[in-house]
C-alpha positions as a Python dict, from the first residue, in 0.01 Angstrom:
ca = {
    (1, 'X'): (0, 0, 0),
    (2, 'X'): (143, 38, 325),
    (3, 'X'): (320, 354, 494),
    (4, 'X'): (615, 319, 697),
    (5, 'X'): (788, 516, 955),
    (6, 'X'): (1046, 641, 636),
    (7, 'X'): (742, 731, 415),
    (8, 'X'): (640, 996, 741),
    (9, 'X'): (1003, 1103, 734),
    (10, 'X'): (1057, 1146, 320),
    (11, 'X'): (702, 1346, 346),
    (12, 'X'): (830, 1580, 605),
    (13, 'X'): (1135, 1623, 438),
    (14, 'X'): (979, 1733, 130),
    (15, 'X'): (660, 1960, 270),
    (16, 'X'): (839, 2082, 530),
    (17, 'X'): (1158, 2154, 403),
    (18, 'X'): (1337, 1955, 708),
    (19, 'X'): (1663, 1738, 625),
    (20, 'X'): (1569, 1400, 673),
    (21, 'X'): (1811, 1399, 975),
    (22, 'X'): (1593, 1650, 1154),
    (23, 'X'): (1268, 1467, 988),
    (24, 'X'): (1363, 1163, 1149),
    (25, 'X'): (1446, 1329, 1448),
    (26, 'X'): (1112, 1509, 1477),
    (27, 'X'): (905, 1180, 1395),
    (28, 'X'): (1137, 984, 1652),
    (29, 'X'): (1025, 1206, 1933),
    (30, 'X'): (647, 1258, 1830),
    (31, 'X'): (648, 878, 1844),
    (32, 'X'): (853, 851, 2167),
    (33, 'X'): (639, 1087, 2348),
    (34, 'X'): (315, 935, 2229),
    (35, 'X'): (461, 594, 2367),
    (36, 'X'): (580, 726, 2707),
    (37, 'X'): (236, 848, 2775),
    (38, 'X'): (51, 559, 2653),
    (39, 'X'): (317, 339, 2861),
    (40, 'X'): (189, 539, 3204),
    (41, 'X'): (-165, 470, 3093),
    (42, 'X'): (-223, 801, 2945),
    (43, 'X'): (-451, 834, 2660),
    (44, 'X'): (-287, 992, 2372),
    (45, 'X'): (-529, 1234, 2170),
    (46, 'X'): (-514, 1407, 1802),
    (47, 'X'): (-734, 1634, 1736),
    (48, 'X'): (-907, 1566, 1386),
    (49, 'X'): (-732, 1223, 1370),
    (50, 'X'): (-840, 1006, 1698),
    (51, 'X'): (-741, 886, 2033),
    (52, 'X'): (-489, 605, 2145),
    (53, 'X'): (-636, 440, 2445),
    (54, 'X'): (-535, 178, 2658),
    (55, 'X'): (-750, -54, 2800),
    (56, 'X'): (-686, -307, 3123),
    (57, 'X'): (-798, -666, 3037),
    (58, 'X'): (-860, -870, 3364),
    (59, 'X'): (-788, -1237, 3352),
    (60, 'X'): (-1048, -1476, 3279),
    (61, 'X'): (-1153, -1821, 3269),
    (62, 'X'): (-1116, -1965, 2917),
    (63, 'X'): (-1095, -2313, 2773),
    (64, 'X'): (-831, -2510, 2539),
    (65, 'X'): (-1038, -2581, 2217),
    (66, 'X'): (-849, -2845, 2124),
    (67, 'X'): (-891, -3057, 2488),
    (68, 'X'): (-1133, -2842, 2641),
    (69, 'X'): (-924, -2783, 2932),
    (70, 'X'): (-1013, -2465, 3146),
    (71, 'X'): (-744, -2245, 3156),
    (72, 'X'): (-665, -1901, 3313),
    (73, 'X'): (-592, -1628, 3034),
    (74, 'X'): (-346, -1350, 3182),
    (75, 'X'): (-451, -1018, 3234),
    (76, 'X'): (-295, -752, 3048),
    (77, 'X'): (-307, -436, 2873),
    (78, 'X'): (-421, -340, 2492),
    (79, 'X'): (-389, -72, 2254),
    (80, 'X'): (-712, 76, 2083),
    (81, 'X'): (-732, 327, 1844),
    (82, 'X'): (-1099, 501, 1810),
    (83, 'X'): (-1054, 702, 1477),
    (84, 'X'): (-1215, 1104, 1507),
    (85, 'X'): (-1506, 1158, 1325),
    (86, 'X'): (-1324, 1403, 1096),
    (87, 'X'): (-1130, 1069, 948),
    (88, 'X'): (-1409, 881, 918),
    (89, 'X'): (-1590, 1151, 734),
    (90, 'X'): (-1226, 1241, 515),
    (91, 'X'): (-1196, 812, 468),
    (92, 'X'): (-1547, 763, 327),
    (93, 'X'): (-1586, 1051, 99),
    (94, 'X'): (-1261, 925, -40),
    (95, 'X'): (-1359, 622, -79),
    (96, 'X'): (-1688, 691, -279),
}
C-alpha cells in the first residue's frame, strides 16, 4: 500500500483537527520548504525520521553496452535519503 500526499492531508485533518484546506496548506509548505532547501544544496534533517541529502555526481567515462562505445555520462545532482536510527529500530520491530 502506498501513501500519497492526500493520505498526509486526510491524517492531519482528522488528528489534528485542521480542515483539509488548512491540512493541505500546512503539508504544501512543509514540502515547499523542504524542497527550497534541498534545491540550494541544503540538507534537510528530521529528527527521529532521517536526513535528505544531496549529493554532486561528477561526470564520468562510461560505455554503451549495447556497442561498447565510450561515452561521457553528465554530471548531476541526486537525492538520498539515510533513514534515523529511531525508524529503523520502529520499522523492524514492526516488522517481526
Amino acid at each position: 500500500m502506498t501513501m500519497t500526499k492526500a493520505d498526509i492531508i486526510e491524517r492531519i485533518h482528522e488528528r489534528v483537527g485542521f480542515s483539509k484546506k488548512e491540512a493541505s496548506e500546512v503539508v504544501e509548505s512543509v514540502f515547499e520548504v523542504m524542497k527550497n532547501r534541498l534545491e540550494e544544496g541544503d540538507t534537510v534533517k528530521l529528527s527521529g525520521f532521517g536526513k535528505f541529502v544531496i549529493n554532486d555526481k561528477v561526470p564520468r567515462k562510461g560505455r554503451n553496452p549495447q556497442s561498447g562505445e565510450e561515452i561521457v555520462i553528465t554530471g548531476r545532482r541526486v537525492l538520498s535519503f539515510k533513514p534515523s536510527q529511531v525508524l529503523k529500530k520502529t520499522i523492524n520491530s514492526a516488522w517481526r
